[in-house]
N, C-alpha and C positions, 0 to 999 in steps of 0.2 A: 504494500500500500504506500503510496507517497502523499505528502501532506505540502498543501500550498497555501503558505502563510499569504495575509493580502497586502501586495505592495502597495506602497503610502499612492501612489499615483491611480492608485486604482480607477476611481471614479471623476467621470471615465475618461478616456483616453482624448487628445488634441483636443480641450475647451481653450479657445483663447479671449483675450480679452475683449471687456464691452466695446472697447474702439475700433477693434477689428472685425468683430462681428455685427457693429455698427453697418462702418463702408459695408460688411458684402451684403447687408440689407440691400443697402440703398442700391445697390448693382443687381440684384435682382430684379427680373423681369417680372412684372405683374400681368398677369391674362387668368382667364379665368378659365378653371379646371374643363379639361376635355380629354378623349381618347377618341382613337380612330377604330376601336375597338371593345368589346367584353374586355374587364378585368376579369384575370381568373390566377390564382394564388400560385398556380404552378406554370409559371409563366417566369414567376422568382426561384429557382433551385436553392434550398436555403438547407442549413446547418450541414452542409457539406465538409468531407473529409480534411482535417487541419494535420493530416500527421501522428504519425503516436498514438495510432487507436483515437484520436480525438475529433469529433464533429465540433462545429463552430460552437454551439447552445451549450456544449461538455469548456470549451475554451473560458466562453463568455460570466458558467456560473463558476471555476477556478477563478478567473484575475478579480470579479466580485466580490467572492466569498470570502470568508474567513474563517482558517485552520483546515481549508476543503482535502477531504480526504478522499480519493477514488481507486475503485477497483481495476483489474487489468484491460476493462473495457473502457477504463479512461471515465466513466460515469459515476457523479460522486457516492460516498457511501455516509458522510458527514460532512458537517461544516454548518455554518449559520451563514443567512444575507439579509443585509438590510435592504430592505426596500427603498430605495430615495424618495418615491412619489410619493409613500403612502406613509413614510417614518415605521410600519410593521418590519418585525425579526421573523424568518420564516427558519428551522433547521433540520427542514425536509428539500431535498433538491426536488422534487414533485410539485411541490409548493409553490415554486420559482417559474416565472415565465421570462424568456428573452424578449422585451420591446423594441421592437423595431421605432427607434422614437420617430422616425419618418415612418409610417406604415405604409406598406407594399403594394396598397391599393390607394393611397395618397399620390405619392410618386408616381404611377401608373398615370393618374391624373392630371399629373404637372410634369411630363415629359416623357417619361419610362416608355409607354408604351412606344416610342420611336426607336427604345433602344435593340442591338441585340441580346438575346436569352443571355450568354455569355456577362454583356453587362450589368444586364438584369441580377444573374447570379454574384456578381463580385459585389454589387450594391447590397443584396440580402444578407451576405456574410461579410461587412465590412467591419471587419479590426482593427483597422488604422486611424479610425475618426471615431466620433460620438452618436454613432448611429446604433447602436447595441447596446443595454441596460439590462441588466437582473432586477425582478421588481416583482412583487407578486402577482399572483394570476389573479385573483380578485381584480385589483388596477390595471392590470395588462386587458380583461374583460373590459372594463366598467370603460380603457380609453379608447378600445375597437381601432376603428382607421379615423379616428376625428382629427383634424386640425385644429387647433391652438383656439380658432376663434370657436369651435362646439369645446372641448374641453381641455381641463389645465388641472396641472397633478395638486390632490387635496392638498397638500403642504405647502402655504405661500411662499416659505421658504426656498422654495426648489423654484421657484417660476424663471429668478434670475439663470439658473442653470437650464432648465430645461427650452428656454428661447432661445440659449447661446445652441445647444445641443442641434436645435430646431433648424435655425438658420445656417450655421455653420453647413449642415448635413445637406443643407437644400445648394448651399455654395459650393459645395466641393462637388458635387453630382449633376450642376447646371439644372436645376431643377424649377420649375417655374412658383408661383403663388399668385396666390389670389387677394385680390382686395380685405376682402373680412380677415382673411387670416396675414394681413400684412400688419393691417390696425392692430391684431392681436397681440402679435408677435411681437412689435415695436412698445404697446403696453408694458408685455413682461419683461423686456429687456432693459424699460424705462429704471426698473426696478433694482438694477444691479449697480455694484457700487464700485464694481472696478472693470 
């Protein structure tokens, strides 16, 4: 069994600052949600193979968790996660959902569906930006695919990160937005102090 303490950096990975998440606000294209197509979720290839016996959602609840213990299939057998959205301690990996904090059918909405499967896939498993969170499935439910402007995680405290999380993800992936959820965004972001 191997045990992965959680690095200080954990949560989560490339938030940068309100001034830079500012500009790429403001460089975002505003149009309002369309597709040339059905959304359909397997459209996104997701928690695909990371190495090591490891799928992305086995990656995502390791660098999360704390004290995460997993079996040879790389799937945890202990460990606790905080939730960020909801401030809950879950210390069931079962318990735990991976949020796409862009959800897959968001995206689909605001550009994706032009992209190819390929990038569709690198999008659903991305580890390199803020587009992945561990958070319970209760909130992972309750947030479904809304934008910013239908919902915003219970903890006001989180608003300031989760607009950075929001925007940032919609910049690095060229992703479009819409009016409502610009206003939104720009609210919660109003909120942060650095």
């Amino acid at each position: 069994m191997v045990v992965y303490p959680q690095p200080a950096d954990a949560y989560p990975p490339d938030l940068p600052s309100k001034a830079q998440v500012q500009s790429e606000l403001n460089a975002l294209t505003v149009r309002a949600e369309g597709a040339s197509a059905p959304y359909d979720r397997d459209l996104f290839p997701h928690w695909i193979s990371q190495g090591n016996s490891c799928n992305t959602r086995e990656v995502v609840l390791q660098r999360d968790g704390s004290n995460v213990q997993v079996g040879s299939d790389c799937y945890p057998t202990s460990g606790t996660w905080y939730s960020e959205w909801d401030g809950q301690t879950a210390t069931a990996a079962s318990d735990i959902d991976i949020d796409h904090v862009v959800a897959l059918s968001e995206a689909w909405h605001s550009g994706a569906s032009e992209w190819t499967t390929s990038r569709r896939q690198d999008f659903a498993n991305d580890l390199t930006g803020p587009q992945l969170i561990a958070v319970t499935d209760n909130v992972n439910v309750s947030k479904s695919d809304h934008d910013p402007a239908e919902w915003v995680p219970p903890l006001a405290t989180k608003y300031c990160a989760y607009s950075k999380m929001w925007i940032h993800t919609k910049y690095r992936w060229g992703l479009t937005l819409d009016s409502a959820e610009k206003t939104a965004v720009q609210g919660l972001l109003n909120t942060c102090t650095y």
